[in-house]
C-alpha positions in Angstrom: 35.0 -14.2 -26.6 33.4 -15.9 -29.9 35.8 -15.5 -32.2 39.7 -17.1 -31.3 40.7 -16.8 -35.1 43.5 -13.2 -34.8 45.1 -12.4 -38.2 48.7 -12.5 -38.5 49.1 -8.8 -37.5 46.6 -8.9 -34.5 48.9 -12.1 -33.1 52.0 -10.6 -33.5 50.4 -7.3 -31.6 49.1 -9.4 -29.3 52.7 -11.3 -28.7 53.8 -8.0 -27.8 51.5 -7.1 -25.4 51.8 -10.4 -23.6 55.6 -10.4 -23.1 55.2 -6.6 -22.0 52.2 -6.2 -19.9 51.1 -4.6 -17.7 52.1 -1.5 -20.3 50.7 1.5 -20.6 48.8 2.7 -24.2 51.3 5.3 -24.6 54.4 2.4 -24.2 52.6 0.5 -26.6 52.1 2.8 -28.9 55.8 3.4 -29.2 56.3 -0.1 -29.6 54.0 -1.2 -32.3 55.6 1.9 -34.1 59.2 1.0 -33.1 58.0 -3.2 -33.8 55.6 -3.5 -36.7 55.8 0.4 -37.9 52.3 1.1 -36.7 50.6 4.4 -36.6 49.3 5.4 -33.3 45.5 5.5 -34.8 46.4 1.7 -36.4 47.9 0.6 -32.8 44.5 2.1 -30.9 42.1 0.3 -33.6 43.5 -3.1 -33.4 43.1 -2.8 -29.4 39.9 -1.4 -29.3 38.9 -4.1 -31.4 40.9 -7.1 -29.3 39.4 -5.5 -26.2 35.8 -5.8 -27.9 36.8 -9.8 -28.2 37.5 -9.7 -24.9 41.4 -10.7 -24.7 42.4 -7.4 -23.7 41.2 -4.6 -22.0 42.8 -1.0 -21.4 42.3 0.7 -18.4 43.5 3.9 -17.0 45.6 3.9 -19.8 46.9 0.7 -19.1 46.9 -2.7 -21.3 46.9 -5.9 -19.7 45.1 -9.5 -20.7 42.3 -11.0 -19.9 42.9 -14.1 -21.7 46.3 -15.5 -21.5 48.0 -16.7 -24.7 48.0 -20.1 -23.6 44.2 -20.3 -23.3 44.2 -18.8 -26.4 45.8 -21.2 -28.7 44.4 -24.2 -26.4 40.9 -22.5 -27.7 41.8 -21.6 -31.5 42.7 -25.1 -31.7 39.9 -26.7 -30.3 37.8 -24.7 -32.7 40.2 -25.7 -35.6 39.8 -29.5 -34.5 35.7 -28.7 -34.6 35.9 -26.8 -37.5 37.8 -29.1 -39.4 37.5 -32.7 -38.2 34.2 -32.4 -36.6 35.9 -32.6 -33.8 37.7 -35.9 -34.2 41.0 -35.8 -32.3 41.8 -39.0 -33.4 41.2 -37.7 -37.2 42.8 -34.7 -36.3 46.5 -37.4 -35.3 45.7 -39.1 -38.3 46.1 -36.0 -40.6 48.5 -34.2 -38.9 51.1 -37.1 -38.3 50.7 -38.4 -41.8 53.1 -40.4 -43.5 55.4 -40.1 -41.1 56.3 -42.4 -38.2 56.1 -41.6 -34.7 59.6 -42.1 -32.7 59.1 -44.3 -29.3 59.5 -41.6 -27.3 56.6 -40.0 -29.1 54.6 -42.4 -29.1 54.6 -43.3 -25.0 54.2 -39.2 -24.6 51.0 -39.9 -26.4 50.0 -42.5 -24.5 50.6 -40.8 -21.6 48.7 -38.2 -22.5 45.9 -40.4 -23.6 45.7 -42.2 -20.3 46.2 -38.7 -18.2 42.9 -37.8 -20.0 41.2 -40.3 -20.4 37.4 -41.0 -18.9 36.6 -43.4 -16.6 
């Protein structure tokens, strides 16, 4: 699983699968019609080509995850933060808070985090 980046129709398929599965291919297609108005040939591509990615697979007719949508989005966003900031969490913060100012609370759920994770 190379690629993390799902377009905005293959996450919202994806969404469904996750709240429903296990379901079988034949339940999905019905909801993917019912839900986003999908043919059944459109609902079978976009699987096939999540399964090839290696999120989900579909067998004996029935679709279940291999990577849970948690994982996921921890991994797209690594890759955005590599991509992006060259992996700089710290200018990753910097862009992403801005101009604006971080409450107290925030800030000591940040440090927490930051001493949770740290090395050493």
């Amino acid at each position: 699983m190379n690629d993390y980046k799902l377009a905005k129709s293959e996450a919202k398929f994806s969404d469904l699968i996750w709240q429903y599965e296990p379901i079988s291919s034949g339940e999905l297609v019905k909801l993917c019609e019912k839900e986003m108005g999908w043919k059944k040939s459109t609902t079978y591509t976009v699987l096939k080509k999540l399964c090839k990615k290696g999120i989900f697979q579909n067998e004996n007719a029935v679709v279940s995850s291999r990577v849970k949508k948690d994982e996921l989005c921890a991994k797209q966003s690594r890759r955005f933060v590599e991509d992006t900031f060259g992996g700089s969490l710290p200018k990753f913060l910097t862009a992403f808070i801005g101009e604006k100012r971080l409450s107290d609370h925030q800030a000591e759920e940040l440090k927490k985090l930051i001493d949770e994770f740290k090395e050493g």
